[in-house]
Residue, then its C-alpha position, 0 to 999 in steps of 0.5 A: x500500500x501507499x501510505x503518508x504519514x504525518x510527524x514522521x519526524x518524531x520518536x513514533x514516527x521514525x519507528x513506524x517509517x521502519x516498519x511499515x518499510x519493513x512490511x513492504x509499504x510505499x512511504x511518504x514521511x512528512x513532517x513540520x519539522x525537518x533535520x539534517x537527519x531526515x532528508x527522506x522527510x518532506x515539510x507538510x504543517x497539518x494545519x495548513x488545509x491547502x497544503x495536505x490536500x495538494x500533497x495528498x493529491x499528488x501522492x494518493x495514498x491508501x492510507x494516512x497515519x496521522x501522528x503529528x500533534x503538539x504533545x507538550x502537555x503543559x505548553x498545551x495548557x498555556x497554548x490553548x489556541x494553538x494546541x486546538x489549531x494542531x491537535x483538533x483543526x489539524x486532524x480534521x483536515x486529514x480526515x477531511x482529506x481522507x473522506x475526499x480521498x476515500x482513504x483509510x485513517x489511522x489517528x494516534x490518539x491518548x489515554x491522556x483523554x480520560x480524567x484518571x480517576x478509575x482505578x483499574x485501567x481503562x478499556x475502549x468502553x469506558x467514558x472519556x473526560x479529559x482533565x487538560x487541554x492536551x487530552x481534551x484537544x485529542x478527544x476533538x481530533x477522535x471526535x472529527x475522525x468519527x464524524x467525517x469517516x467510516x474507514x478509520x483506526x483511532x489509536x489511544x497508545x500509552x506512555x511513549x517509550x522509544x526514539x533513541x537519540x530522538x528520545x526526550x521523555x521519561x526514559x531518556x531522563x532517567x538514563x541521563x540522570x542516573x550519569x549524573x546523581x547518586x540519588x534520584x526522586x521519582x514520582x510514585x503517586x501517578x500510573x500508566x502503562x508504557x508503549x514501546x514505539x516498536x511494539x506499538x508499529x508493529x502492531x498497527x501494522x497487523x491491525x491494519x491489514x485486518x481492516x477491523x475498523x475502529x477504537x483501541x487501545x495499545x499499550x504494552x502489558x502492565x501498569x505501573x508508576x513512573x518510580x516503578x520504570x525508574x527503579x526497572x531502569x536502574x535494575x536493567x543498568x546495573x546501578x547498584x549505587x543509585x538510589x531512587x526516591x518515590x515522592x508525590x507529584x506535589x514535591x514536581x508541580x506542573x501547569x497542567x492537571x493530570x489524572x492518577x492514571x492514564x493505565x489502559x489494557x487492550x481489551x479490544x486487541x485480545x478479544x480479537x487475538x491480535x493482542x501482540x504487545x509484550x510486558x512492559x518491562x521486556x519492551x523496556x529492556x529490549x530499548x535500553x540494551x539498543x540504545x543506552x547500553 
């Protein structure tokens, strides 16, 4: 198939490119953002409707995986005009798009969409209420991808792990700490379950093929606290001499609200059998042993 991707640039992005490449897949990679690293990426800014449709035109893709977002949860909070004219207007005018197109849609969507307040994690069923921007901008993106198209796979995926050098999230942090300090604090009160970016490619991969059309959930196994991959960190680096903390997400206030937890199980997938996602722990290792070891 002919696929274009958006924020092909980032750390999800870079490891869907390899693998839909790797399943035979004619790629367009795009991006807002280009680097010396990404020649291969053309610029394409979502929010520019003229623009995806001339591209679109022009390529006619099969399918168009839409990863680009703005993801900085507490820029979010204080961007809010800006973080709807990417996350909500951005994605209506793939799906715009795609409706014209007659093509499929597969939009990477958040657990960040409900409030936290479950205490099991959460299934496609359950209802969502977003506590911030962020999560409330994604769950327009879901709702303008349900209104304009039949042919779609709305993707709520988990903490992102993954991306090597492009990595700036928890887990590249971690490492950098763990260079740095002999003793770390970790937030414990907080829960989620980790993605590998590989696993979750992959993944999407062979959903697609299936062409059940519709909402899930993607996540590897587990749930856990950020304090308990700190701790696995620790463990897989052999760091004997580092000490973490567990602290309470007051002792690190942020300017945007977070629920207790954004933990998921991918319910759907396994009533499916195509439940292909690992424990979070093995994803975890497998990443470190690539890229930090």
């Amino acid at each position: 198939m002919k696929i274009l991707i958006t924020g092909a640039n980032g750390m999800l992005g870079t490891a869907l490119c390899k693998t839909l490449k790797a399943h035979k897949h004619k790629i367009l990679a795009t991006d807002v953002l280009t680097d010396n690293d990404s020649e291969s990426i053309e610029r394409l800014d979502v929010i520019n409707k003229d623009e995806i449709f001339r591209l679109s035109y022009e390529f006619r893709p099969d399918v168009i995986f839409h990863l680009a977002a703005k993801t900085d949860v507490d820029k979010c909070e204080s961007q809010i005009e800006h973080a709807y004219l990417v996350n909500a207007i951005g994605t209506e005018n793939v799906a715009l798009v795609c409706q014209q197109l007659q093509v499929i849609m597969v939009y990477i969507s958040t657990a960040a969409v409900f409030d936290g307040n479950k205490a099991e994690p959460y299934v496609e069923s359950d209802h969502p209420n977003p506590v911030n921007i962020y999560g409330k901008t994604k769950l327009e993106g879901e709702r303008a991808v349900e209104r304009l198209l039949n042919k779609y796979f709305i993707i709520r995926a988990g903490w992102m792990i993954g991306g090597g050098k492009k990595d700036e999230k928890f887990v590249a942090k971690i490492v950098r700490l763990l260079k740095e300090k002999k003793e770390i604090s970790v937030v414990n009160d907080k829960f989620g379950s980790p993605v590998f970016t590989k696993d979750l490619s992959e993944c999407m991969a062979n959903l697609l093929a299936t062409g059940r059309f519709g909402l899930y959930h993607i996540a590897n196994k587990g749930m856990c606290s950020r304090y308990d991959i700190a701790c696995q960190i620790v463990k897989l680096m052999d760091k004997k001499d580092v000490t973490v903390k567990p602290v309470s997400s007051a002792s690190f206030p942020l300017p945007a609200p977070r629920g207790r937890s954004e933990a998921m199980v991918n319910l759907k997938l396994k009533l499916l059998d195509l439940d292909t996602m690992r424990p979070w722990q093995e994803a975890l290792k497998e990443y470190l042993n690539d890229y930090f070891k």
